[in-house]
TIBADO-377521 format. One line per field, with one value per residue (C-alpha): residue number from 1; y, z, x negated. Coordinates in Angstrom, 2 decimals. Layout:
N
num: [NUM / ...]
c2: [Y / ...]
c3: [Z / ...]
c1: [X / ...]
//
This chain:
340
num: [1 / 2 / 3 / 4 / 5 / 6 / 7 / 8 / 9 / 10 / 11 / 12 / 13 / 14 / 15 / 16 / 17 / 18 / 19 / 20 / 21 / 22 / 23 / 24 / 25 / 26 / 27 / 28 / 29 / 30 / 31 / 32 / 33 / 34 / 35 / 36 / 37 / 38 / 39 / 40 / 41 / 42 / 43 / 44 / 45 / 46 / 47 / 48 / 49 / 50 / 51 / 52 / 53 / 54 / 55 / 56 / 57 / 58 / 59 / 60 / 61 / 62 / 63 / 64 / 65 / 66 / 67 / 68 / 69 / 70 / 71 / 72 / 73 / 74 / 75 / 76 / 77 / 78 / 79 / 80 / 81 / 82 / 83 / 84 / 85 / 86 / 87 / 88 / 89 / 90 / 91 / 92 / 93 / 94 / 95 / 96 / 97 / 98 / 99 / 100 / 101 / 102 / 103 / 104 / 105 / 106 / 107 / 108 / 109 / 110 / 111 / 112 / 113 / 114 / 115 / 116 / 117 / 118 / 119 / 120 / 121 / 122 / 123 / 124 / 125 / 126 / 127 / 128 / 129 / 130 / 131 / 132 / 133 / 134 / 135 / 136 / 137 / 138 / 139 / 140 / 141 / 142 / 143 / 144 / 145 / 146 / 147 / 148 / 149 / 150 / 151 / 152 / 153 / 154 / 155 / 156 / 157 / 158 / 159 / 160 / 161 / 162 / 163 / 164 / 165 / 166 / 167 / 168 / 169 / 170 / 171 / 172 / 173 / 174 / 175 / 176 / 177 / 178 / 179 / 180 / 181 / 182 / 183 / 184 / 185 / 186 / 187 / 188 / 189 / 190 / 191 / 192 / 193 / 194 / 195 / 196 / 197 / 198 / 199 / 200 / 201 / 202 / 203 / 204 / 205 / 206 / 207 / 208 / 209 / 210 / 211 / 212 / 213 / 214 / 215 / 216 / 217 / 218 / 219 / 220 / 221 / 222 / 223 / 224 / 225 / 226 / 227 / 228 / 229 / 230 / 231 / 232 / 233 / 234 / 235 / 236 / 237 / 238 / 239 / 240 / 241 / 242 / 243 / 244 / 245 / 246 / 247 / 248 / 249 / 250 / 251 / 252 / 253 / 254 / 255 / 256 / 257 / 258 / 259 / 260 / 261 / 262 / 263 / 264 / 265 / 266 / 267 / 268 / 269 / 270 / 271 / 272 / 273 / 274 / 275 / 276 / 277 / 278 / 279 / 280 / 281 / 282 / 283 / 284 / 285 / 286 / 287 / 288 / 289 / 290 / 291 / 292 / 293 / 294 / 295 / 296 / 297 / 298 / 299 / 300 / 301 / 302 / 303 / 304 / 305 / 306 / 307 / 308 / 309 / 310 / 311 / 312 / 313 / 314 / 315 / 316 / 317 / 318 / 319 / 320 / 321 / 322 / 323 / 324 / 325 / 326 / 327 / 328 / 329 / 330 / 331 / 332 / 333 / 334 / 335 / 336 / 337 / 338 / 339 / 340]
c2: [-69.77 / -67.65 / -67.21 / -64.56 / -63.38 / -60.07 / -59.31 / -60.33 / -59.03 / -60.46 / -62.96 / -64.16 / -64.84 / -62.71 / -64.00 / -62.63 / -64.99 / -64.11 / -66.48 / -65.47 / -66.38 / -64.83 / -62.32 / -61.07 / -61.69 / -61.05 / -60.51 / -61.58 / -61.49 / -63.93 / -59.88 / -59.74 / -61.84 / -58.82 / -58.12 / -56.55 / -56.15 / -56.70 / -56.51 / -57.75 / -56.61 / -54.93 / -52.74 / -52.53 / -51.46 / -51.84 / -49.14 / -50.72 / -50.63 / -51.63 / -52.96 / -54.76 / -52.17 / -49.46 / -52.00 / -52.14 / -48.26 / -47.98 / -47.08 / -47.13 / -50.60 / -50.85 / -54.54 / -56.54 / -58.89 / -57.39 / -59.02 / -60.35 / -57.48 / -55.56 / -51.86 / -49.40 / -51.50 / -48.46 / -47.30 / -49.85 / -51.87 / -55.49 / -56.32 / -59.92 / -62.25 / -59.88 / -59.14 / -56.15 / -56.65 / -53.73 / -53.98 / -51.72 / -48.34 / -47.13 / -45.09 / -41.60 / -39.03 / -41.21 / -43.74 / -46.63 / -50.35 / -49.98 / -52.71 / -55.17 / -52.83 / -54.18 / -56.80 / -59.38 / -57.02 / -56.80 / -60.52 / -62.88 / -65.70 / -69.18 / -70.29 / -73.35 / -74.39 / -72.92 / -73.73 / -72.42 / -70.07 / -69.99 / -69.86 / -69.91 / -68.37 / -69.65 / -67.73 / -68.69 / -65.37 / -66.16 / -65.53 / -61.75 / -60.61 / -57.02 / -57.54 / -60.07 / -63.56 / -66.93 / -68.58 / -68.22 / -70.19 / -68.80 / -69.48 / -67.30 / -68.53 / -65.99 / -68.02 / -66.20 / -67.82 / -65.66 / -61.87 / -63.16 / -62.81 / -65.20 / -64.50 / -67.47 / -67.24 / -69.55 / -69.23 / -71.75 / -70.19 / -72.12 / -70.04 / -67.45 / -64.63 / -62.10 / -62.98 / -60.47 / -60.55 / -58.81 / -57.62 / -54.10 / -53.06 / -49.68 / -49.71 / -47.16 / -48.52 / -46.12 / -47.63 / -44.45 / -43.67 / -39.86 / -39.26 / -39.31 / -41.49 / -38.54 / -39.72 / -43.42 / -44.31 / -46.78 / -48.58 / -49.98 / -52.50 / -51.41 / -50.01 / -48.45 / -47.45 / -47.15 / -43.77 / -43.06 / -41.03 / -38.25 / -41.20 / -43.20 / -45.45 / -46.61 / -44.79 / -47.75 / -45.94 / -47.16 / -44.92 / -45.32 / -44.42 / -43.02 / -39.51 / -39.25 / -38.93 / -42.19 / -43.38 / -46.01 / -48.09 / -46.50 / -45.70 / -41.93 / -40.76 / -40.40 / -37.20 / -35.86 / -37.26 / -34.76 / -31.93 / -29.54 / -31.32 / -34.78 / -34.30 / -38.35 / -41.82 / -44.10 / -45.52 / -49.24 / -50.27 / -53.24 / -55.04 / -55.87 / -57.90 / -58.03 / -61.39 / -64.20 / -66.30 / -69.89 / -70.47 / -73.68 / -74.24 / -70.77 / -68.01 / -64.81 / -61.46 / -58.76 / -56.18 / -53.48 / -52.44 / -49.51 / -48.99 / -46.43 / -46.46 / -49.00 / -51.81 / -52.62 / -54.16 / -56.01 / -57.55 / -60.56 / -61.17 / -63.59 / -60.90 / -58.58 / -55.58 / -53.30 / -50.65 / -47.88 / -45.78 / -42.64 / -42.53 / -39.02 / -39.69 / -40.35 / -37.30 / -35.09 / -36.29 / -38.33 / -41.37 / -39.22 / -39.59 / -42.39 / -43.92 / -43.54 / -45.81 / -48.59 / -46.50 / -43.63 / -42.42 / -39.88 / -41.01 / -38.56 / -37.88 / -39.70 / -41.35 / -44.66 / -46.26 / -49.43 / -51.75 / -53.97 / -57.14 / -57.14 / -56.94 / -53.95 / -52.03 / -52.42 / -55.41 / -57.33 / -55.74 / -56.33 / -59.41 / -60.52 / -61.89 / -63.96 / -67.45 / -69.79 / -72.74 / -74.89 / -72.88 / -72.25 / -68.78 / -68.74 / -65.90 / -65.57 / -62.25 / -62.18 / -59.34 / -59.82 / -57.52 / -57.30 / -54.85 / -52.28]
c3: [260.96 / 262.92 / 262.27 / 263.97 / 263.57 / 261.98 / 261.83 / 259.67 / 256.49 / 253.93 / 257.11 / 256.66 / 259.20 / 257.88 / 259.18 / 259.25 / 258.93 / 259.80 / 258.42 / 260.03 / 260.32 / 261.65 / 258.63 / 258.17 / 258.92 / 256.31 / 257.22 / 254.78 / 255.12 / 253.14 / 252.46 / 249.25 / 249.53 / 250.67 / 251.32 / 255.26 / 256.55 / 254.88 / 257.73 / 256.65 / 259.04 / 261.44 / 258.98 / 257.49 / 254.00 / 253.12 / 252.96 / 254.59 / 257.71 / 261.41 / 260.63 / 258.16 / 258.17 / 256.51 / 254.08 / 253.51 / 252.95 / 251.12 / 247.54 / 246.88 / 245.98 / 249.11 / 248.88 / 246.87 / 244.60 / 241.62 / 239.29 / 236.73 / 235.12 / 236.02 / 235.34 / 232.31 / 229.77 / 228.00 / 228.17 / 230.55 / 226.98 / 226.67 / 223.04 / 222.45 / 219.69 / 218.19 / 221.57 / 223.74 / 227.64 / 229.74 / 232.55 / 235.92 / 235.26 / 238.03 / 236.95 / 238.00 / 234.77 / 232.78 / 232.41 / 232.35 / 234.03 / 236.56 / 237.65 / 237.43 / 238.65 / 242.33 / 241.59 / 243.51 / 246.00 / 247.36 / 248.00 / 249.95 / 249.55 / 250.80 / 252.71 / 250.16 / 252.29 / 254.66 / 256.05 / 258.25 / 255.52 / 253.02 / 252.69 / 249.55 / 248.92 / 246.27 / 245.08 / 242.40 / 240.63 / 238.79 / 235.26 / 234.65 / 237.68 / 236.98 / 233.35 / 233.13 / 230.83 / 232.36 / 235.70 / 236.51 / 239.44 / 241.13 / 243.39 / 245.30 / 247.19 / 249.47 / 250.20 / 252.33 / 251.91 / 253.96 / 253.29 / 249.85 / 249.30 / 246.54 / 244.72 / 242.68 / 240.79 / 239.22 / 237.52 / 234.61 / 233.38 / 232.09 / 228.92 / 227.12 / 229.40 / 229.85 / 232.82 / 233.85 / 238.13 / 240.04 / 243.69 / 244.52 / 247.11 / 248.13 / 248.97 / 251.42 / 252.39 / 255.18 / 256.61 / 257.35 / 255.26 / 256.27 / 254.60 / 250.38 / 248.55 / 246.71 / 248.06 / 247.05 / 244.31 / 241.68 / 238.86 / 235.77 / 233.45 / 230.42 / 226.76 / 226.20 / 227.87 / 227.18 / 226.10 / 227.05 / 226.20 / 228.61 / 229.73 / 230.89 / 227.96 / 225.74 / 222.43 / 220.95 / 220.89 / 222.78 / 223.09 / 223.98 / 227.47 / 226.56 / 227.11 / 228.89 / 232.40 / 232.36 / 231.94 / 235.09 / 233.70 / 235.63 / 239.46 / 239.46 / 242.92 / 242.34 / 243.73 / 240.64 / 237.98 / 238.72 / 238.17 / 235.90 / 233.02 / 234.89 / 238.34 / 238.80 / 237.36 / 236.37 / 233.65 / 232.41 / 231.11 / 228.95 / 230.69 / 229.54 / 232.60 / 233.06 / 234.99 / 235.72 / 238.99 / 238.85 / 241.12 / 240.49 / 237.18 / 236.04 / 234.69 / 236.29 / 235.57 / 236.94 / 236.49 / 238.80 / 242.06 / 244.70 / 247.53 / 250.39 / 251.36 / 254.26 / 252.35 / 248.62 / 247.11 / 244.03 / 241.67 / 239.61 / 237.72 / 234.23 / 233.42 / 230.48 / 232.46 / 235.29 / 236.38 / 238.46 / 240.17 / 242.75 / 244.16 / 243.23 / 244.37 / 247.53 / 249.68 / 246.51 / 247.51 / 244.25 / 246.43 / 248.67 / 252.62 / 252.33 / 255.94 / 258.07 / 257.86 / 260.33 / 263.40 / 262.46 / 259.84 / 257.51 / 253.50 / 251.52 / 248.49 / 246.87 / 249.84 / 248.33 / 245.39 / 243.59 / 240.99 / 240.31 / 237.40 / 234.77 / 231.01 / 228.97 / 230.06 / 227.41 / 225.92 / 226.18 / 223.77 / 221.10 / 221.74 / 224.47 / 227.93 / 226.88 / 227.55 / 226.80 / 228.63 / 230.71 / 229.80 / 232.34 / 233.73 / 235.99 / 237.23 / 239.51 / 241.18 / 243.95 / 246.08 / 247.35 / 250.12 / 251.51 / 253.69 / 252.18]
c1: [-88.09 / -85.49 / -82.06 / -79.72 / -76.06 / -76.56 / -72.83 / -69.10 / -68.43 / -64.81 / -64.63 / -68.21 / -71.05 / -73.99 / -76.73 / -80.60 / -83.91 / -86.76 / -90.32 / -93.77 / -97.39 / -100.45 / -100.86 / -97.16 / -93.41 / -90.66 / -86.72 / -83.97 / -80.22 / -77.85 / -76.04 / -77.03 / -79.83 / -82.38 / -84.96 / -85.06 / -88.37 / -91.68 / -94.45 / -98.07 / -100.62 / -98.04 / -96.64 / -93.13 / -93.97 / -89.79 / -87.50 / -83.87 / -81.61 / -81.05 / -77.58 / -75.59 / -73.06 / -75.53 / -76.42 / -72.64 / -72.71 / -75.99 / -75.77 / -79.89 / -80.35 / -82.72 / -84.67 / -81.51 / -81.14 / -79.83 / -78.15 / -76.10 / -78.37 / -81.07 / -81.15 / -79.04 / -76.02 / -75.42 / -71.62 / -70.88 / -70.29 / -71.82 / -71.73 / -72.12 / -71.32 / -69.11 / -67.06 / -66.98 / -67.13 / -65.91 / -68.55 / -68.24 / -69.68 / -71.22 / -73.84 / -72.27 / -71.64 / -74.38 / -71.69 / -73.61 / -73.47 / -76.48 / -78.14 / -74.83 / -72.22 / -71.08 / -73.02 / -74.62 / -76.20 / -72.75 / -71.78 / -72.38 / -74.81 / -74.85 / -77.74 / -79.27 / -82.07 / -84.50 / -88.01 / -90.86 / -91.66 / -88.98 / -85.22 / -83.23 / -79.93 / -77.11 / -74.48 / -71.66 / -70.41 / -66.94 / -66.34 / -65.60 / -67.27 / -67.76 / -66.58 / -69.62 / -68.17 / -68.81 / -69.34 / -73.28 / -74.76 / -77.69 / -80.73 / -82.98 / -86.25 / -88.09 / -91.59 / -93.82 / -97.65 / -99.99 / -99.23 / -98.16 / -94.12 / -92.95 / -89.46 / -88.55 / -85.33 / -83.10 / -79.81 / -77.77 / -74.44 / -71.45 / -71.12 / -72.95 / -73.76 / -76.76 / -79.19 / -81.37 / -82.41 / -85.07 / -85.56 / -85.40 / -87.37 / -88.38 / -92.07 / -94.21 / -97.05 / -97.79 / -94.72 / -93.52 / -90.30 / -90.19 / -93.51 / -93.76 / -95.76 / -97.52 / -100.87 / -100.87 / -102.88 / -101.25 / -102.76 / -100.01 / -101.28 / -99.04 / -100.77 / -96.89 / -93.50 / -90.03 / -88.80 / -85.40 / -82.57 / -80.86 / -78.43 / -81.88 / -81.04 / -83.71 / -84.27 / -86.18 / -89.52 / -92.34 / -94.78 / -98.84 / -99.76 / -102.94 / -103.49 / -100.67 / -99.10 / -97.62 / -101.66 / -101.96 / -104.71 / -107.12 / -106.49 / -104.66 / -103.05 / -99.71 / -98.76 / -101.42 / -99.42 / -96.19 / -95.19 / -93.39 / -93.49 / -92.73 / -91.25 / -90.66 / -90.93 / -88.15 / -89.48 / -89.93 / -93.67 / -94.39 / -97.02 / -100.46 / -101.56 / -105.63 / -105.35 / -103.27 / -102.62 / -101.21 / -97.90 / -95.80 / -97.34 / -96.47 / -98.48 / -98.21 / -99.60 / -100.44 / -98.85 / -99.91 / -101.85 / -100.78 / -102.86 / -102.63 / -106.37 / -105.30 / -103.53 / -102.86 / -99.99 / -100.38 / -97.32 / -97.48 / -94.82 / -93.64 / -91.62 / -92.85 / -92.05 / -91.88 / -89.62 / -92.09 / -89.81 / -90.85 / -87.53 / -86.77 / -82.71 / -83.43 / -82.61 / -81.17 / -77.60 / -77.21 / -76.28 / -74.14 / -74.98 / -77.50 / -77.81 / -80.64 / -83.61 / -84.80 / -85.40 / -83.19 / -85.95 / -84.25 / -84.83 / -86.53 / -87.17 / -90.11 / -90.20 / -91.13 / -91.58 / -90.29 / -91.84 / -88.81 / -90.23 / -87.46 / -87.00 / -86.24 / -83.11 / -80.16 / -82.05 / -78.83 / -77.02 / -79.95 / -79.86 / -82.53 / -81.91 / -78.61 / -78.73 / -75.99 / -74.20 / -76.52 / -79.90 / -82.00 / -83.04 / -86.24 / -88.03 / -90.91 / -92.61 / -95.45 / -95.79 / -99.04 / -101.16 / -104.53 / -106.20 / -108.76]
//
C-alpha cells in the first residue's frame, strides 16, 4: 500500500492510497472517502480527477461515498416519528435533498486502518449535519482481492436517524471518458422498477420490466434502448439477483453485468436495489462547469454510467432505512471484472 499527500483542505492533510496486485490497482482519497482510480487490466474504468481541488469543485458525485442518504428525500423534508427535519436541498428547481445534501462526500475522513490491499476510512458526522438528527459514526473498507473491489460499510447512530450509503462511481469501461457508453451492453437482474414523478420522486408504482425499455434481463446494448421516448436512465430497479457469492458470511447478489466486449463488470450487492444511471447531466451544464477529467478529458454526456447499490429513494420517509440508537448499519457491494 502507498500513501501520498494529495493536498490541504479546512487545515487537513488529504492524503491518497493507492493498493495493487498483478491484476489491478485502485486509488482512494480520505476526501470523501472516493473512489480515484479503478485500473484492472491497465484500464481506468472510473470517471474522477488529477487533483483534490477539482474534487473540491465537482458537483457530479464522481466515485464518493454518499451518505447520510443515498439518492431523492422529497422536499428536502425528513418526516420521522412525527417530526419534520429541514434537510439541505440541493437538488436544483426539483427541490429535493440529493444524495445527503453536502454530505459526506464533502468531509473529511479519518484514516481507520490500512493494509496491503485495503484501507478503511471513519468519519463522525454531528447531530444536525445537513438537517440530519443524531450523531452517526461511520466506517468505510475499500478491499481490493484480485480485480475484485470490495465496499464494506458500517455505520451505528446515537439516536434515531435514516442510514442509507453507497459509492458513486462513474463507470466507462473503455476507459475513455470522452467517448459514450452507447455501445456497452448491460444486463439488470430486476422483474420491476421504480416509477417516478417529474421531481424524480417515487410515485409508489412499480412497474414490470417486461416488454419494456427498461427490459435488462437479457443482454441489450445500451445505446439501443434510447431514444425519443427514453433519452436516459436514472432509474432505481428492485433486484432479482440470479446468483449469489459468499463474502464475510454474507449473501450477495447479483445484480447486474456491463461489458464492453473487452472487460465486464459485474455488481454484487445485499442491497435490494440499484440505481442505473447513463449520466445524461454530464456535459448539459446541469452541474455548471464540471472540471476536466484525469488527463484533461472533457465529460460528456452519457459518458459513463453508474450502478450505485442502495434502497428505494424516499424510502425514509415511509418508514424504511431508519435505524435507531446503537443499531447496526452494514452494507456490502463487489465490483468485480474479468476480461472477455
Amino acid at each position: 500500500m502507498e500513501k501520498k499527500l494529495f493536498g490541504m483542505h479546512d487545515g487537513k492533510e488529504i492524503y491518497l492510497y493507492t493498493i495493487k496486485n498483478e491484476s489491478c490497482a485502485v486509488d482512494i482519497t480520505n476526501y470523501g472517502a472516493t473512489l480515484v482510480r479503478f485500473v484492472p487490466y491497465g484500464v481506468d474504468i472510473v470517471g474522477g480527477f488529477d487533483t483534490l481541488e477539482k474534487y473540491i469543485e465537482d458537483k457530479s458525485f464522481q466515485g464518493v461515498t454518499v451518505g447520510r442518504v443515498c439518492n431523492r428525500i422529497e422536499n428536502a423534508e425528513l418526516h420521522l416519528d412525527g417530526a419534520i427535519y429541514m434537510l439541505t436541498a440541493n437538488d436544483g428547481d426539483r427541490g429535493n435533498c440529493l444524495h445527503g445534501g453536502a454530505g459526506f462526500n464533502r468531509r473529511v475522513w479519518d484514516i481507520e486502518e490500512a493494509s496491503e490491499n485495503s484501507v478503511s476510512f471513519t468519519y463522525c458526522s454531528p447531530d444536525g449535519e445537513e438537517g440530519f438528527p443524531s450523531e452517526l459514526y461511520t466506517k468505510v473498507t475499500y478491499t481490493l482481492e484480485g480485480a475484485d473491489l470490495i465496499i464494506d460499510y458500517f455505520a451505528r447512530p446515537e439516536g434515531t436517524t435514516p442510514i442509507a450509503l453507497t459509492n458513486h462511481a462513474f463507470f466507462n469501461l473503455h476507459g475513455d471518458f470522452s467517448r459514450t457508453i452507447f455501445d456497452h451492453t448491460a444486463r439488470i437482474y430486476a422483474s420491476s422498477y421504480t416509477k417516478v414523478n417529474e421531481k424524480l420522486i417515487p410515485t409508489g408504482e412499480h412497474p414490470a420490466v417486461v416488454g419494456t425499455p427498461f427490459d435488462f434481463n437479457e443482454p441489450h446494448v445500451i445505446g439501443s434502448r434510447l431514444g425519443e421516448d427514453l433519452k436516459s436512465y436514472d432509474h432505481n430497479y428492485i433486484l432479482s439477483p440470479r446468483e449469489h457469492r459468499v463474502h464475510s458470511g454474507k449473501y450477495l447478489g447479483l445484480g447486474a453485468v456491463v461489458d464492453n466486449g473487452n472487460l465486464e463488470l459485474s455488481v454484487y450487492t445485499d442491497q435490494p436495489c440499484v440505481q442505473f444511471y447513463t449520466a445524461g447531466f454530464l456535459g448539459s451544464g446541469k452541474f455548471g462547469d464540471a472540471p476536466a477529467f484525469k488527463g484533461g478529458v472533457t465529460p460528456v454526456k452519457y459518458g459513463a454510467f453508474c450502478l450505485e447499490a442502495q434502497t428505494e429513494p424516499n424510502c425514509v420517509n415511509h418508514g424504511q432505512a431508519i435505524y435507531d440508537a446503537g443499531q447496526v448499519y452494514t452494507q456490502t457491494t463487489i465490483y468485480s471484472v474479468k476480461k472477455i
